[in-house]
N, C-alpha and C positions, 0 to 999 in steps of 0.2 A: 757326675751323678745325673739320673734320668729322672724325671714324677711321672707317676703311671698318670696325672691329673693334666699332664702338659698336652696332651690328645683332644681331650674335651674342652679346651681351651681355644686352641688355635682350630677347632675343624679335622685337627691329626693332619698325617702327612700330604694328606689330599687337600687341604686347604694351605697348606707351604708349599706344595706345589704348583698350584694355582696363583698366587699371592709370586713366585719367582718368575712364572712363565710371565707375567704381567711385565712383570717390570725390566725383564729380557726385552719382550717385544717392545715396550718403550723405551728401552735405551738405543734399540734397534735401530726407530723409526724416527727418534728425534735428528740425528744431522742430516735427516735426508729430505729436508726442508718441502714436507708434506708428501714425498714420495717424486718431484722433480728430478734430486739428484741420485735417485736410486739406479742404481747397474743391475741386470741381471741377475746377479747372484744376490744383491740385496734383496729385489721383489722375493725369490726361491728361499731367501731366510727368513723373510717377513711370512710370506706364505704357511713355511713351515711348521715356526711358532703360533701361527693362527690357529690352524691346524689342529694342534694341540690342545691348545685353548678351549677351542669346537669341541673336540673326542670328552673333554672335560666338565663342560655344562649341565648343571644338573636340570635345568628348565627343557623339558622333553617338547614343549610348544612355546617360542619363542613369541609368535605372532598372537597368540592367545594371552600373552602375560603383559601385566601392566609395566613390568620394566620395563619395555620396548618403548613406551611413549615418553615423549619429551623431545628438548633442544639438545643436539650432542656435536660438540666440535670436531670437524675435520682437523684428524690428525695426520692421518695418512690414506692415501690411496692410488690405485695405477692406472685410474680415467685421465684421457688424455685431455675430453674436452673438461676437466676440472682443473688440471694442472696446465694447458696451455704451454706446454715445452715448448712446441715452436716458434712460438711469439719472442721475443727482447725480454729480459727479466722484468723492465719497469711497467711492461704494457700486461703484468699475469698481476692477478687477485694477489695483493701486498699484505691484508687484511685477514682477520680469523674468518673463515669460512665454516659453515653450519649447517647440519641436517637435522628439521624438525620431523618427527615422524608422529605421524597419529594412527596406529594399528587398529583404534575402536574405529575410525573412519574410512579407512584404506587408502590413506594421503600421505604423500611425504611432500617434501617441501626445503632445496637446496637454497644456502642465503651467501652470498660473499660479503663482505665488509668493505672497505675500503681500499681502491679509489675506485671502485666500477658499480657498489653494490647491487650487483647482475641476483637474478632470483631463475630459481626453477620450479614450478610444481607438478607434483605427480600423481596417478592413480596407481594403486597398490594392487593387484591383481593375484592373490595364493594360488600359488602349486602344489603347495600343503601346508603343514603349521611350521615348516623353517624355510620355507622361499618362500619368493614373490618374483613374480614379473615387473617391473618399473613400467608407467607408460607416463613419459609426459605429455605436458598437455597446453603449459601453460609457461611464459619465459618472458621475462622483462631482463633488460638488457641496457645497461644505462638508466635514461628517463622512459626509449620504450618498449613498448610490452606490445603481444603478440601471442596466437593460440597457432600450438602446431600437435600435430598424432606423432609420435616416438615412440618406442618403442623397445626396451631395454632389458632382459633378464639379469636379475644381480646372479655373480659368478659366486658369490660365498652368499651359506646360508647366512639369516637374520640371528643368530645366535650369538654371534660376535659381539653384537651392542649390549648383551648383558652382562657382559664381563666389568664394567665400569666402574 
């Protein structure tokens, strides 16, 4: 038996939909220990479920909206200089790693944990209200730190972080 009221409850099918694609893409990206051990065809499924996700959002200006600010755990991603593939496993970020983002300010700001607690920070540059150009700018590294010009366009829109 169906309730015509089970719609207005959960969002309707478009919020079950949303609500499965979530948890697809994390069960995705969970053994793939931040996206280190992902193969090819994981990145192209993880991608695709993002994808998704994206065509999905109902926040038409991501960068404009206060979801976008806060501290959000790296859980997956395909930066090489985040994941450190080439190094020995014991010499890469062991610890939760984190991206602070402040959209009112046009800052982000990468943090590692533990044993390296390496930092990043950036200037936020809009392409329009769902990218950004990344430029960092600023990098401590251990105990030091260091100003460099970087330069980075993110390949997915900012829409993704409000899926949370």
């Amino acid at each position: 038996m169906v309730s015509f009221f089970q719609g207005f409850s959960t969002g309707g099918g478009r919020g079950r939909d949303i609500q499965s694609l979530k948890v697809e893409l994390y069960e995705t990206i969970s053994p793939l220990d931040r996206g280190a051990e992902a193969t090819l065809e994981d990145q192209q499924r993880v991608d695709k479920i993002a994808c998704k996700l994206e065509a999905m959002n109902c926040v038409k200006e991501p960068l404009n909206s206060d979801l976008l600010n806060g501290k959000w755990e790296l859980l997956y991603t395909t930066s090489q200089s985040i994941l450190q593939t080439q190094r020995p496993k014991f010499l890469r970020p062991n610890g939760k790693i984190y991206q602070a983002i402040y959209a009112d300010t046009l800052r982000a700001q990468n943090i590692e944990t533990w044993p390296f607690y390496n930092q990043a920070t950036a200037n936020l540059l809009p392409l329009n209200s769902r990218k950004v150009a990344v430029k960092f700018d600023f990098f401590k590294i251990g105990s030091q730190s260091d100003t460099y010009k970087i330069t980075r366009v993110w390949s997915r829109s900012i829409g993704n972080y409000l899926f949370g």
